[in-house]
VMD Tcl script that builds the backbone (N, CA, C; Angstrom):
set m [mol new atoms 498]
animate dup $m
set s [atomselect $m all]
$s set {name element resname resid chain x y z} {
  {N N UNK 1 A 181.651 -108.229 110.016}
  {CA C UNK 1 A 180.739 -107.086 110.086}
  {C C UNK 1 A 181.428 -105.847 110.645}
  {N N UNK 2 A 182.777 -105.523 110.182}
  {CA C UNK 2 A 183.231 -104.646 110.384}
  {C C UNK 2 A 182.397 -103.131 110.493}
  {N N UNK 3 A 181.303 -103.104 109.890}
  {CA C UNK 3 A 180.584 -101.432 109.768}
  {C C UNK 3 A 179.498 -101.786 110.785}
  {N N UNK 4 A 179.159 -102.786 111.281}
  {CA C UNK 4 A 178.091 -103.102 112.460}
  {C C UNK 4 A 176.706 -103.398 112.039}
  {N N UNK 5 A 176.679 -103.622 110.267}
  {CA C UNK 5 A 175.751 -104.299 109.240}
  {C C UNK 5 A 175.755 -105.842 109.425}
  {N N UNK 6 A 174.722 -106.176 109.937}
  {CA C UNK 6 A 174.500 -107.601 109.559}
  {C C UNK 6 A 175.227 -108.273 108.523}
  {N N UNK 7 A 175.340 -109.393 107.855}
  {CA C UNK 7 A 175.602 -109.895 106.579}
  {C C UNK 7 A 174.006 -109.670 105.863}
  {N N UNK 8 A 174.356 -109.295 104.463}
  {CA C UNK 8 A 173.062 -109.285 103.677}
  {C C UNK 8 A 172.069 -108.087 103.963}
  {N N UNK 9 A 172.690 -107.294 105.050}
  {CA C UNK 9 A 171.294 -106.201 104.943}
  {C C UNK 9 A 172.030 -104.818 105.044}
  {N N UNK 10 A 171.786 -104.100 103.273}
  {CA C UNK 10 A 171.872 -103.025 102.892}
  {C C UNK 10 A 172.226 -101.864 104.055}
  {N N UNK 11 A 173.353 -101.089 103.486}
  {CA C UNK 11 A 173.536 -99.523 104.051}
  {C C UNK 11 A 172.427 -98.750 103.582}
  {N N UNK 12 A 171.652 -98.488 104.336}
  {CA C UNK 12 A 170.271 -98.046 103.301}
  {C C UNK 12 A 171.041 -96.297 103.406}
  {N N UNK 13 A 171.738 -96.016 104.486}
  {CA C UNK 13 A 172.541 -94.736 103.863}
  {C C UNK 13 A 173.179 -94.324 103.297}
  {N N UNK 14 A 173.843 -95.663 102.399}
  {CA C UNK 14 A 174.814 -95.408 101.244}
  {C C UNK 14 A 173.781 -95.434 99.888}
  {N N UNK 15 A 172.627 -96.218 100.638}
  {CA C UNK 15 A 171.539 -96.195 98.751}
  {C C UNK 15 A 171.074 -94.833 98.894}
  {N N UNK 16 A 170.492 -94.425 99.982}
  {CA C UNK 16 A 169.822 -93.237 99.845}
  {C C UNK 16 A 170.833 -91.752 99.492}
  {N N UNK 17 A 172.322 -92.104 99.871}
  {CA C UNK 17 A 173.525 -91.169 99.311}
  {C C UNK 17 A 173.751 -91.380 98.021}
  {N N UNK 18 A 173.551 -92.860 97.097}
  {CA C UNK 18 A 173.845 -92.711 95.624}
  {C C UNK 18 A 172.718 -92.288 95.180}
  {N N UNK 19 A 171.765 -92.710 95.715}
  {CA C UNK 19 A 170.306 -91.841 94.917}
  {C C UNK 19 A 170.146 -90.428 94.625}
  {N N UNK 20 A 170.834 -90.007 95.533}
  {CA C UNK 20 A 170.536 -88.216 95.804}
  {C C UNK 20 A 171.675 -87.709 94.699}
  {N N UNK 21 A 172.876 -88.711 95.414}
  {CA C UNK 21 A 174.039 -88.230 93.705}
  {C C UNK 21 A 173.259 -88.317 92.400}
  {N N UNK 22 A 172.785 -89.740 91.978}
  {CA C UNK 22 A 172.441 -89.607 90.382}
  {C C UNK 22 A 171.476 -88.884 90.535}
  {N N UNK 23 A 170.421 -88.556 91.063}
  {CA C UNK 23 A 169.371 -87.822 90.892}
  {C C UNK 23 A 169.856 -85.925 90.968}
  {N N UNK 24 A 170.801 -85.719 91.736}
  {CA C UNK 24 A 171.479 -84.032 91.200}
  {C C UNK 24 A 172.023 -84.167 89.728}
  {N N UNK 25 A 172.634 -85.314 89.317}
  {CA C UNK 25 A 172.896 -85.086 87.529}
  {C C UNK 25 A 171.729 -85.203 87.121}
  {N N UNK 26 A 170.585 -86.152 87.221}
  {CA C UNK 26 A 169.624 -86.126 86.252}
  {C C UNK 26 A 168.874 -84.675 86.372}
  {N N UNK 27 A 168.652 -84.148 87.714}
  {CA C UNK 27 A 168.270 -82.320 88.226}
  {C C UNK 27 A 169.179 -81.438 86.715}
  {N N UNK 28 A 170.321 -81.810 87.285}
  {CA C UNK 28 A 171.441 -80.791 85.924}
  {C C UNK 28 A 170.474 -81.081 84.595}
  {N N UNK 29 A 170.593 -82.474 83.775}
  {CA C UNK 29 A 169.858 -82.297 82.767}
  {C C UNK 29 A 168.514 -81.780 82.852}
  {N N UNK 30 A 167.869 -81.790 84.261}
  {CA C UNK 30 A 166.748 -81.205 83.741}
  {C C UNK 30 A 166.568 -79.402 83.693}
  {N N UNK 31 A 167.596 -79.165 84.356}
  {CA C UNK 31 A 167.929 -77.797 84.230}
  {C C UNK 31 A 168.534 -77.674 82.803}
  {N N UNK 32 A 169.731 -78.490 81.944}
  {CA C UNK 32 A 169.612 -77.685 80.523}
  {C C UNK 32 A 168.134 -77.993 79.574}
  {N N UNK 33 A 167.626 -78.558 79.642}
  {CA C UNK 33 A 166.144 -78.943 79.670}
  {C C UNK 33 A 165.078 -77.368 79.260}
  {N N UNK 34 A 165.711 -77.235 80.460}
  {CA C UNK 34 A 164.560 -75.989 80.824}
  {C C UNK 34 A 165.220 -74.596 80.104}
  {N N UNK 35 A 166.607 -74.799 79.967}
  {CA C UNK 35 A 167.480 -73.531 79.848}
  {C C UNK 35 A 167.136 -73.696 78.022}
  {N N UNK 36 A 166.360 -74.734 77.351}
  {CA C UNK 36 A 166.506 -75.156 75.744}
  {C C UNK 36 A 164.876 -74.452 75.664}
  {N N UNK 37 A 163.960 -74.473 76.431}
  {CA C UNK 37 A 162.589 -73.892 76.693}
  {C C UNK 37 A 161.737 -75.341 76.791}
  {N N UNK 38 A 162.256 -76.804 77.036}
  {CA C UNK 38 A 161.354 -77.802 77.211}
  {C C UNK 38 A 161.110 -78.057 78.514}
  {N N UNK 39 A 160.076 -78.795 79.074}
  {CA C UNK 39 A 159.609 -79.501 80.040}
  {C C UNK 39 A 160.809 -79.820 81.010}
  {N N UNK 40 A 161.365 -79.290 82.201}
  {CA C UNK 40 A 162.146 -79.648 82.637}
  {C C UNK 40 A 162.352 -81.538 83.303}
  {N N UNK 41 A 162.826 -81.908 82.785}
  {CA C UNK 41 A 162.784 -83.180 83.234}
  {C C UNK 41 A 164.143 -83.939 82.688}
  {N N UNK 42 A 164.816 -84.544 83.330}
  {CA C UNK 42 A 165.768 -84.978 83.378}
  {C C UNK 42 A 165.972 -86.743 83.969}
  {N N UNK 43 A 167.370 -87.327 83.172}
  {CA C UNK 43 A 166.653 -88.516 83.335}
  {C C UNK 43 A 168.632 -89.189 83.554}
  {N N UNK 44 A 169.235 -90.177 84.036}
  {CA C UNK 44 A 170.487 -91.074 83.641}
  {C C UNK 44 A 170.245 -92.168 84.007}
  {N N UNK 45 A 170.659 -92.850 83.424}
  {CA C UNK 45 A 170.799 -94.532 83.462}
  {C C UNK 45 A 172.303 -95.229 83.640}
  {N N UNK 46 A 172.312 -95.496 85.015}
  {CA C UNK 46 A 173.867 -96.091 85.764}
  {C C UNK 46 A 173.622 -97.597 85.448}
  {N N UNK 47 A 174.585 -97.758 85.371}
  {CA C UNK 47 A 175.623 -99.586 85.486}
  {C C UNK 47 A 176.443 -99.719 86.176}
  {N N UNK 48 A 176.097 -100.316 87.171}
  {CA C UNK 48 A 177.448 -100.575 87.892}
  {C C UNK 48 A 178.069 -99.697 88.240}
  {N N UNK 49 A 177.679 -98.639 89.003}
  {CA C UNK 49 A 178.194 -97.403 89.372}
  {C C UNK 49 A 178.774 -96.174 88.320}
  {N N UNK 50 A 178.640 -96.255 87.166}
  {CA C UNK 50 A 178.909 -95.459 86.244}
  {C C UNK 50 A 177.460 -95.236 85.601}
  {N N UNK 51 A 178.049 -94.383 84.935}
  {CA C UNK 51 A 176.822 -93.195 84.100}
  {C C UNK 51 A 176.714 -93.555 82.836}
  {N N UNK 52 A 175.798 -94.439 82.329}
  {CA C UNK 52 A 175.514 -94.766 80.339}
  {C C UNK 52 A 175.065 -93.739 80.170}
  {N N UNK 53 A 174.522 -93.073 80.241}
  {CA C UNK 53 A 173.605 -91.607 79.574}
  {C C UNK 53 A 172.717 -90.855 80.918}
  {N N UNK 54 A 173.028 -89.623 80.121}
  {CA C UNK 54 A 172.055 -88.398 80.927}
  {C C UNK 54 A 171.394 -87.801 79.456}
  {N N UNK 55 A 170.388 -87.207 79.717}
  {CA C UNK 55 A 169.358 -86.453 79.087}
  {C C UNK 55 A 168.146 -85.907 79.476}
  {N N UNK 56 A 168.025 -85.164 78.667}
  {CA C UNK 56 A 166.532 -84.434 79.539}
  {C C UNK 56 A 165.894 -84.146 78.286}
  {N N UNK 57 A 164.772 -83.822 78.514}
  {CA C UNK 57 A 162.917 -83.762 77.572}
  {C C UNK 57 A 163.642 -82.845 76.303}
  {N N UNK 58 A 163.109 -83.311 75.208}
  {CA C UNK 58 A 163.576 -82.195 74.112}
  {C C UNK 58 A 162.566 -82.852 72.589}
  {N N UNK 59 A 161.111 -83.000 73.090}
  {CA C UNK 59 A 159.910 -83.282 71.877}
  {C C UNK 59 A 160.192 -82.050 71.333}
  {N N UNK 60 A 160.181 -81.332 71.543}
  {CA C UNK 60 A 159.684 -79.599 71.155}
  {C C UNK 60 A 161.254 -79.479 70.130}
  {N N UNK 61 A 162.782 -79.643 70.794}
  {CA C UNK 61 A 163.805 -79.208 69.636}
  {C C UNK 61 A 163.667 -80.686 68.539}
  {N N UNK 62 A 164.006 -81.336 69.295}
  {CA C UNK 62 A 163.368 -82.677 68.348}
  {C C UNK 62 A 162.662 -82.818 67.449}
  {N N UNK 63 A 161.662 -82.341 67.482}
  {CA C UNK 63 A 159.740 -82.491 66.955}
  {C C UNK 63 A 159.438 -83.756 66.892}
  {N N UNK 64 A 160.011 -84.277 68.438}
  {CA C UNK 64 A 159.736 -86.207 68.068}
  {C C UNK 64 A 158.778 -85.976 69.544}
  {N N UNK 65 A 157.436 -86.802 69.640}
  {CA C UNK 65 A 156.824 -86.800 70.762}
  {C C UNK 65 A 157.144 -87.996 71.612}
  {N N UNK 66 A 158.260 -88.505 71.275}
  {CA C UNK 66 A 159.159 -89.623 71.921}
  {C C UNK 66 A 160.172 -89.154 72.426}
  {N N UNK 67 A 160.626 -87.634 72.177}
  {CA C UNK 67 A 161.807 -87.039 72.859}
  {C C UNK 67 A 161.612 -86.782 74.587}
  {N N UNK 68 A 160.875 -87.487 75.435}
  {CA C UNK 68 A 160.869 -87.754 76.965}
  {C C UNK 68 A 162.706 -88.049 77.008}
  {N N UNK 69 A 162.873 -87.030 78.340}
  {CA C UNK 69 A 164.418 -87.755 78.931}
  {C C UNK 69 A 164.189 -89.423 78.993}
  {N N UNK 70 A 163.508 -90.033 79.586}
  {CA C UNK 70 A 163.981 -91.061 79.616}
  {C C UNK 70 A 164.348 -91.867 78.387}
  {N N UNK 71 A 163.131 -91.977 77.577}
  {CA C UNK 71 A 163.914 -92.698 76.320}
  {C C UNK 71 A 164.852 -91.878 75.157}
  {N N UNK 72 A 165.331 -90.910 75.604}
  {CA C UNK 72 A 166.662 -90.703 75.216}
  {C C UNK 72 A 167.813 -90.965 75.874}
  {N N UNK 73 A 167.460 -91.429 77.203}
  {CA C UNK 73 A 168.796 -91.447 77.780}
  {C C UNK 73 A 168.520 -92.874 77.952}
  {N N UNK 74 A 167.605 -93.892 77.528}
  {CA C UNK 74 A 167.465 -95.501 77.182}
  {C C UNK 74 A 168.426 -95.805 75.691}
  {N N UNK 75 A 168.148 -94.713 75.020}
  {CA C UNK 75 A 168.892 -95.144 73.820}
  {C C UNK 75 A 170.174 -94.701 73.482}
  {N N UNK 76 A 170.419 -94.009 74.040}
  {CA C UNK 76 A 171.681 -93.573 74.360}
  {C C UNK 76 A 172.554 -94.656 75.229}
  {N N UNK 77 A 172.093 -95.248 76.209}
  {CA C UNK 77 A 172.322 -96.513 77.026}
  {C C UNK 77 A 172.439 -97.760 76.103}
  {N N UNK 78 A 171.452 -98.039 74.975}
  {CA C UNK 78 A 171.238 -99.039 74.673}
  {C C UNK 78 A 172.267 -98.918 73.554}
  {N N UNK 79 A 172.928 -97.454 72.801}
  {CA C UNK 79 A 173.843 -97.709 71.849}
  {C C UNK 79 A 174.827 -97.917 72.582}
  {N N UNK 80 A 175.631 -97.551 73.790}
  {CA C UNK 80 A 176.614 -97.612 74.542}
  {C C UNK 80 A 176.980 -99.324 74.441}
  {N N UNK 81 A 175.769 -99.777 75.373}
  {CA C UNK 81 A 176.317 -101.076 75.718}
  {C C UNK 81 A 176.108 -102.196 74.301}
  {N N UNK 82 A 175.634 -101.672 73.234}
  {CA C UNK 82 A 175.085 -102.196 72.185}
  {C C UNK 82 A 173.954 -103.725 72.254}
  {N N UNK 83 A 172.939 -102.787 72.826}
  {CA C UNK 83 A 171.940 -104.355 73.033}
  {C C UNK 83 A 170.734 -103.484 73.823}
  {N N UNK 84 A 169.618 -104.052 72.896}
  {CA C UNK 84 A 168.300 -103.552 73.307}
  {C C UNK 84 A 167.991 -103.581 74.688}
  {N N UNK 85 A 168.182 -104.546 75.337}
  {CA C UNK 85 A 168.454 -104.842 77.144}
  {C C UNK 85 A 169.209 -104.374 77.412}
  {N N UNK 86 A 168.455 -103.683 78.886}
  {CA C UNK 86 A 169.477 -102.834 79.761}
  {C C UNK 86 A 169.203 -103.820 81.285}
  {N N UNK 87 A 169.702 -105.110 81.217}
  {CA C UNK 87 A 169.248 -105.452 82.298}
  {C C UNK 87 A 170.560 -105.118 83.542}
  {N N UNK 88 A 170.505 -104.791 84.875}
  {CA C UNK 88 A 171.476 -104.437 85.874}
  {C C UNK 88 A 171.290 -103.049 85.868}
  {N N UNK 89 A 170.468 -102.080 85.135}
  {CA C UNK 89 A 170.369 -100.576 85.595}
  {C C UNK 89 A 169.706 -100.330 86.018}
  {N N UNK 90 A 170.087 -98.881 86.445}
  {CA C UNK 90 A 168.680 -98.011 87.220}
  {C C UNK 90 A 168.731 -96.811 86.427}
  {N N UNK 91 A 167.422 -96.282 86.485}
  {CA C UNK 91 A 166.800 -95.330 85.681}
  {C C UNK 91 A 166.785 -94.096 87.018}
  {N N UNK 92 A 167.288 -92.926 86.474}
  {CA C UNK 92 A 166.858 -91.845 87.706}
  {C C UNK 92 A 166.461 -90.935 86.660}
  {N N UNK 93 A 165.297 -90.563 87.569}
  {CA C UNK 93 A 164.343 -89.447 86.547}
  {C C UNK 93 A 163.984 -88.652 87.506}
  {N N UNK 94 A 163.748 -86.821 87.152}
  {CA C UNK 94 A 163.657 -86.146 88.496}
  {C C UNK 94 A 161.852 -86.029 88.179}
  {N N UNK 95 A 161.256 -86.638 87.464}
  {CA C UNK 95 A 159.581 -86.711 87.350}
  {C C UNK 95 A 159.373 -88.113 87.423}
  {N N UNK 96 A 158.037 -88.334 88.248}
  {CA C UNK 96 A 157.902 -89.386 87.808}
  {C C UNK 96 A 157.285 -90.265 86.666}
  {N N UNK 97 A 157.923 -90.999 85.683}
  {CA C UNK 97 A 157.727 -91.706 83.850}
  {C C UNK 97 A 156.228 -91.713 83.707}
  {N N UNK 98 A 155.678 -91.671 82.409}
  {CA C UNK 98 A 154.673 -91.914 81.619}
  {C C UNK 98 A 154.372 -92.850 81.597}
  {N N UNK 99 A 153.183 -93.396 81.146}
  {CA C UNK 99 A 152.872 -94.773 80.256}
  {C C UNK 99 A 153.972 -95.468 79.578}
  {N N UNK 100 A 154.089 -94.791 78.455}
  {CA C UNK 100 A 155.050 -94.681 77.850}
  {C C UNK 100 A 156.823 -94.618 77.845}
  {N N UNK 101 A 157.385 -93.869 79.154}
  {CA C UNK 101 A 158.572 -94.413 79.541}
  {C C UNK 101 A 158.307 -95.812 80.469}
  {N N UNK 102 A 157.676 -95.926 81.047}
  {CA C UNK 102 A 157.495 -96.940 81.947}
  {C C UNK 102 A 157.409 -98.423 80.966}
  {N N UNK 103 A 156.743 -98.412 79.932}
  {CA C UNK 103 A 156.572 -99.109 78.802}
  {C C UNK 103 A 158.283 -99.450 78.551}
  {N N UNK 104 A 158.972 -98.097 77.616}
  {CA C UNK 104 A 160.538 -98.692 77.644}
  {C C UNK 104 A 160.908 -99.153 78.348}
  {N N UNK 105 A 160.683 -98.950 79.694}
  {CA C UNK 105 A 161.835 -99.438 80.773}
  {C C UNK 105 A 161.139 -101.119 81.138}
  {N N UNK 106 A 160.453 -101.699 80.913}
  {CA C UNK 106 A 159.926 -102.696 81.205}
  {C C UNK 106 A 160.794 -103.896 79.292}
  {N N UNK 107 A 160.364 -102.952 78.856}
  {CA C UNK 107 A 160.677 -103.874 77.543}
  {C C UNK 107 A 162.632 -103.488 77.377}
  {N N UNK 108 A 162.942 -102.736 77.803}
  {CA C UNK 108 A 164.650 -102.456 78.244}
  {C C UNK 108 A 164.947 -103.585 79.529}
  {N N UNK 109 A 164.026 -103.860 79.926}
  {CA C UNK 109 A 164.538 -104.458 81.381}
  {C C UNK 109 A 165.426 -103.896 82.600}
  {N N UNK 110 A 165.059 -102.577 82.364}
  {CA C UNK 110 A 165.484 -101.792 83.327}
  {C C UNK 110 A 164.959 -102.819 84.651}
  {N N UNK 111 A 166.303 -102.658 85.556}
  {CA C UNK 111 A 166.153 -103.148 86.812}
  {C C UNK 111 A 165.206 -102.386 88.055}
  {N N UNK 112 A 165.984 -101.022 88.046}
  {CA C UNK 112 A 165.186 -100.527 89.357}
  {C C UNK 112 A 165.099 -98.506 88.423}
  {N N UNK 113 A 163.971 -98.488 89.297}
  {CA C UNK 113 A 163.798 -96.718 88.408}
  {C C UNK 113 A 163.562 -95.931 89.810}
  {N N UNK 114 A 164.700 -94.526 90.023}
  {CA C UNK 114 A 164.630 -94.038 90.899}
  {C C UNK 114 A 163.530 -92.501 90.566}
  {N N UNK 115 A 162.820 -92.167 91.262}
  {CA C UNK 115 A 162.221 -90.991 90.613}
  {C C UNK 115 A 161.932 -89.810 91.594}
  {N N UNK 116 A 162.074 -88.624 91.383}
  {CA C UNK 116 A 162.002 -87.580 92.153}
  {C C UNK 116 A 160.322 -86.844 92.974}
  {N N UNK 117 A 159.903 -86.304 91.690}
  {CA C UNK 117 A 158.307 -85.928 91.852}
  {C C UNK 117 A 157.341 -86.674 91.440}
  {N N UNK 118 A 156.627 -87.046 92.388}
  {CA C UNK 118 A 155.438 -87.818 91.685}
  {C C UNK 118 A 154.041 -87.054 91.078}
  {N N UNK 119 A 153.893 -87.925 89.813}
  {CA C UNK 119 A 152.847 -87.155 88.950}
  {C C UNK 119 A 151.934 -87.622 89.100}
  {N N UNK 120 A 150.553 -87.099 89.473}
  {CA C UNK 120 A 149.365 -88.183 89.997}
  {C C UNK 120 A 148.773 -87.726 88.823}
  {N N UNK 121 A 148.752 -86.804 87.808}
  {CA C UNK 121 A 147.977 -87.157 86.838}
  {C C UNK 121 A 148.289 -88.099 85.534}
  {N N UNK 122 A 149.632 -88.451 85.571}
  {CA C UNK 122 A 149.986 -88.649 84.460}
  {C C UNK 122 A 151.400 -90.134 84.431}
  {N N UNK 123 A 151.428 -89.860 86.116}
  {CA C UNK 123 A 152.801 -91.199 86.517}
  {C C UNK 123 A 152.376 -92.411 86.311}
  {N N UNK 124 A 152.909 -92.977 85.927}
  {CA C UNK 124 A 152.680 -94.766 85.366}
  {C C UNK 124 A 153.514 -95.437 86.738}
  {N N UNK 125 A 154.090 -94.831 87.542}
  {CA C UNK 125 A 154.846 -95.615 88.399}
  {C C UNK 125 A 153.827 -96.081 89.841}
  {N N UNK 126 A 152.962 -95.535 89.835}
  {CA C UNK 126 A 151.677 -95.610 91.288}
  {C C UNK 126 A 151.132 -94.339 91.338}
  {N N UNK 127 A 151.498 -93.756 90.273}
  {CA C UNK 127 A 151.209 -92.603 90.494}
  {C C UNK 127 A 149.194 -92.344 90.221}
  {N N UNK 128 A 149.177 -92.105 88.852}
  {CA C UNK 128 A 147.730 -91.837 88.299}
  {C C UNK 128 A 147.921 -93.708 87.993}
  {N N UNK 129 A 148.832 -93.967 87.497}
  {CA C UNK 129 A 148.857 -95.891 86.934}
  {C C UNK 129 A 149.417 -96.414 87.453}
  {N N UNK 130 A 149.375 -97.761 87.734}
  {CA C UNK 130 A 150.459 -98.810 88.282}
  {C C UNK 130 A 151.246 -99.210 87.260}
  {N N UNK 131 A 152.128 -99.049 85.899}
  {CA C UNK 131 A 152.319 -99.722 85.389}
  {C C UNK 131 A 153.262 -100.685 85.663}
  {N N UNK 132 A 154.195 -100.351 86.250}
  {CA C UNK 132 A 155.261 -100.774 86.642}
  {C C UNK 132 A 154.693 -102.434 87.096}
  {N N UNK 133 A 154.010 -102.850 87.788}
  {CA C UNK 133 A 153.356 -103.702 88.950}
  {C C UNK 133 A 152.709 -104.052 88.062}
  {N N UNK 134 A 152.001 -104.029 87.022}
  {CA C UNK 134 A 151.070 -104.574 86.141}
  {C C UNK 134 A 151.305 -106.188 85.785}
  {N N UNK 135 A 150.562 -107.150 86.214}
  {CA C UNK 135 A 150.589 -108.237 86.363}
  {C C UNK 135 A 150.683 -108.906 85.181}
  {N N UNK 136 A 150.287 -108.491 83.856}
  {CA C UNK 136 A 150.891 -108.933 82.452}
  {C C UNK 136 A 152.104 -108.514 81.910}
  {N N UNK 137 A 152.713 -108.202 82.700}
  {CA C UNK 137 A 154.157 -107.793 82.776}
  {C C UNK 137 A 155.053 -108.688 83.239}
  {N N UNK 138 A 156.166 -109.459 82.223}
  {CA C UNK 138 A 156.626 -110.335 82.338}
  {C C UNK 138 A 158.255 -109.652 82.836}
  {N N UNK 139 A 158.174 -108.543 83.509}
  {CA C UNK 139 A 159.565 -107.765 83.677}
  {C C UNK 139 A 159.014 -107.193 85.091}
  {N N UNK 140 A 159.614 -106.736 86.050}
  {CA C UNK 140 A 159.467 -106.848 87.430}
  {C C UNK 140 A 160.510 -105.754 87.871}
  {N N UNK 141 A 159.874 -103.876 88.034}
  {CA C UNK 141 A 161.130 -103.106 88.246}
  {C C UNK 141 A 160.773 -102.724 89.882}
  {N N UNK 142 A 162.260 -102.517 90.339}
  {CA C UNK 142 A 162.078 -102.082 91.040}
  {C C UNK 142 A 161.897 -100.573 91.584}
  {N N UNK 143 A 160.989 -100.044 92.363}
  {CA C UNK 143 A 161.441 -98.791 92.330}
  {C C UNK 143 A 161.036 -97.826 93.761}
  {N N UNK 144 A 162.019 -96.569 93.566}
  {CA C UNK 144 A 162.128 -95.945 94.978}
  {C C UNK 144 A 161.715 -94.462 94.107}
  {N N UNK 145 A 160.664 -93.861 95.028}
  {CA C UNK 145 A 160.238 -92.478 94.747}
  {C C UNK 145 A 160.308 -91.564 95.728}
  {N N UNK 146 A 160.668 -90.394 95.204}
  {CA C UNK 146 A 160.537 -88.845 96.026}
  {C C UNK 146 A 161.806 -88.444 95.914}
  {N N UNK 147 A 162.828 -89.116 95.365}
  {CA C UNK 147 A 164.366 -88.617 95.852}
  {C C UNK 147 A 164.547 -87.179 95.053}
  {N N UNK 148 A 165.029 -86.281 96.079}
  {CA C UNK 148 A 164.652 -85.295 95.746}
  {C C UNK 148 A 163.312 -84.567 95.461}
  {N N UNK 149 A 162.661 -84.885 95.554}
  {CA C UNK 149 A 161.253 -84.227 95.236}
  {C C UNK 149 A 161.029 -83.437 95.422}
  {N N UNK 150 A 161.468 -82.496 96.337}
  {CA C UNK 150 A 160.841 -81.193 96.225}
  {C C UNK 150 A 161.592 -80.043 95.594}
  {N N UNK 151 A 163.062 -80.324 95.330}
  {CA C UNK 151 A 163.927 -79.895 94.122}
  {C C UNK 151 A 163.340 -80.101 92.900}
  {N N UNK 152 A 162.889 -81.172 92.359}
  {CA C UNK 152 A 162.595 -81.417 91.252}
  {C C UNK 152 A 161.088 -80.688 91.035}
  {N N UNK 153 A 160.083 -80.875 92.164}
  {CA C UNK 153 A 158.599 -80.298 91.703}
  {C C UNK 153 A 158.560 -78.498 91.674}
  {N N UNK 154 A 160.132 -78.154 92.795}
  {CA C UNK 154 A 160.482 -76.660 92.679}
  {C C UNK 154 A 160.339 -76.611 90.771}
  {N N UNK 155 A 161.189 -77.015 90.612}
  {CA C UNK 155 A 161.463 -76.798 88.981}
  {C C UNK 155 A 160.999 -76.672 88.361}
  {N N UNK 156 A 159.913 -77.939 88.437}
  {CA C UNK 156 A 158.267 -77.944 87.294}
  {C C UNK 156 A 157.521 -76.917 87.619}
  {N N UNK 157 A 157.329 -76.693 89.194}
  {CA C UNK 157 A 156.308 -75.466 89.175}
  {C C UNK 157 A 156.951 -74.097 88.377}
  {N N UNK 158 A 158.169 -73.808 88.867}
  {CA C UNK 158 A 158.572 -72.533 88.253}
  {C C UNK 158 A 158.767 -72.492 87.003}
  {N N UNK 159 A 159.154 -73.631 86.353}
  {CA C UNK 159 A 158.945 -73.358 85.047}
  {C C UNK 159 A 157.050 -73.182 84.697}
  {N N UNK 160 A 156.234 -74.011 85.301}
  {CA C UNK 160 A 155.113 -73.848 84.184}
  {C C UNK 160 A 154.360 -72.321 85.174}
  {N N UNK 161 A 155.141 -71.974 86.026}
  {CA C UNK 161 A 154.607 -70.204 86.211}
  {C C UNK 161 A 154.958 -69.307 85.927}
  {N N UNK 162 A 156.525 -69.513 85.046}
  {CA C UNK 162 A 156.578 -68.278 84.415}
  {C C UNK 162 A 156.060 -68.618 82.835}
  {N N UNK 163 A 155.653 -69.677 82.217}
  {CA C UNK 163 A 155.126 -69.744 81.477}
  {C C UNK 163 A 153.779 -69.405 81.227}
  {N N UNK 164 A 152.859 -69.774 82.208}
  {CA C UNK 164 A 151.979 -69.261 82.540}
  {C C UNK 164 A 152.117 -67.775 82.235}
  {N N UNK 165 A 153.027 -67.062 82.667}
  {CA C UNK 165 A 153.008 -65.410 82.846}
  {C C UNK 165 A 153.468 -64.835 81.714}
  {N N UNK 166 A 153.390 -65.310 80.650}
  {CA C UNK 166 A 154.131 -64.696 79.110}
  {C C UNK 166 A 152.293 -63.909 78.726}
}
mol reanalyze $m
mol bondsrecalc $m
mol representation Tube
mol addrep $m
């Protein structure tokens, strides 16, 4: 126990230092995001300490209403490692997922999903839904919220107030 860690119990200051790292790249994508005129939201999916994909929201250049960062940066992951399962990752998203991403990441087998702002109208993570925790759910993620959060809800607000102001 050279660092003065028990055996078996986490640097919770080295998780809460990689969290804040992937979550400033997934911030970056959600800043070119915003710089394209979409929903700022930004999303990467690590393995093993490396980066399978970054992406951020782009339904609108797309015209796909499946273009959410996360499942672009799931499939982007899933061509990398070539296999519908992404089991051993984590998902960092600077919003917190939909129905609908939360849905991929359960049927991806995403391991753990890190998320920035929580959406109480619309988050599937505890947010407005439990999905994540949903007991007919044969996949079990783990997950840590707020990282970053008030960077990330800076973002959403200012984007939807100067939109607001057109």
């Amino acid at each position: 126990m050279p660092d003065g860690n028990p055996a078996g119990v986490p640097d919770v200051s080295a998780q809460e230092a990689e969290d804040r790292y992937w979550m400033s790249l997934a911030l970056q994508e959600a800043e070119r995001g915003r710089e394209a005129g979409e929903v700022p939201v930004g999303a990467v999916v690590v393995l093993d300490g490396r980066c399978l994909a970054r992406a951020h929201n782009a339904p609108i250049g797309e015209r796909d209403p499946t273009g959410h960062a996360e499942i672009r940066a799931l499939r982007e992951a899933a061509q990398r490692l070539a296999n519908y399962r992404l089991p051993g990752t984590t998902l960092y998203v600077t919003l917190e997922p939909c129905p609908m991403c939360v849905g991929a990441m359960v049927h991806a087998r995403v391991a753990r999903l890190v998320y920035g702002a929580p959406d109480p109208r619309t988050g599937a993570a505890g947010g407005a839904l439990d999905l994540v925790s949903h007991p007919s759910h044969n996949h079990r993620i783990e997950v840590t919220g707020g990282v970053e959060a008030e960077r990330a809800a800076a973002m959403l607000r200012e984007f939807f107030r100067l939109r607001r102001g057109r």
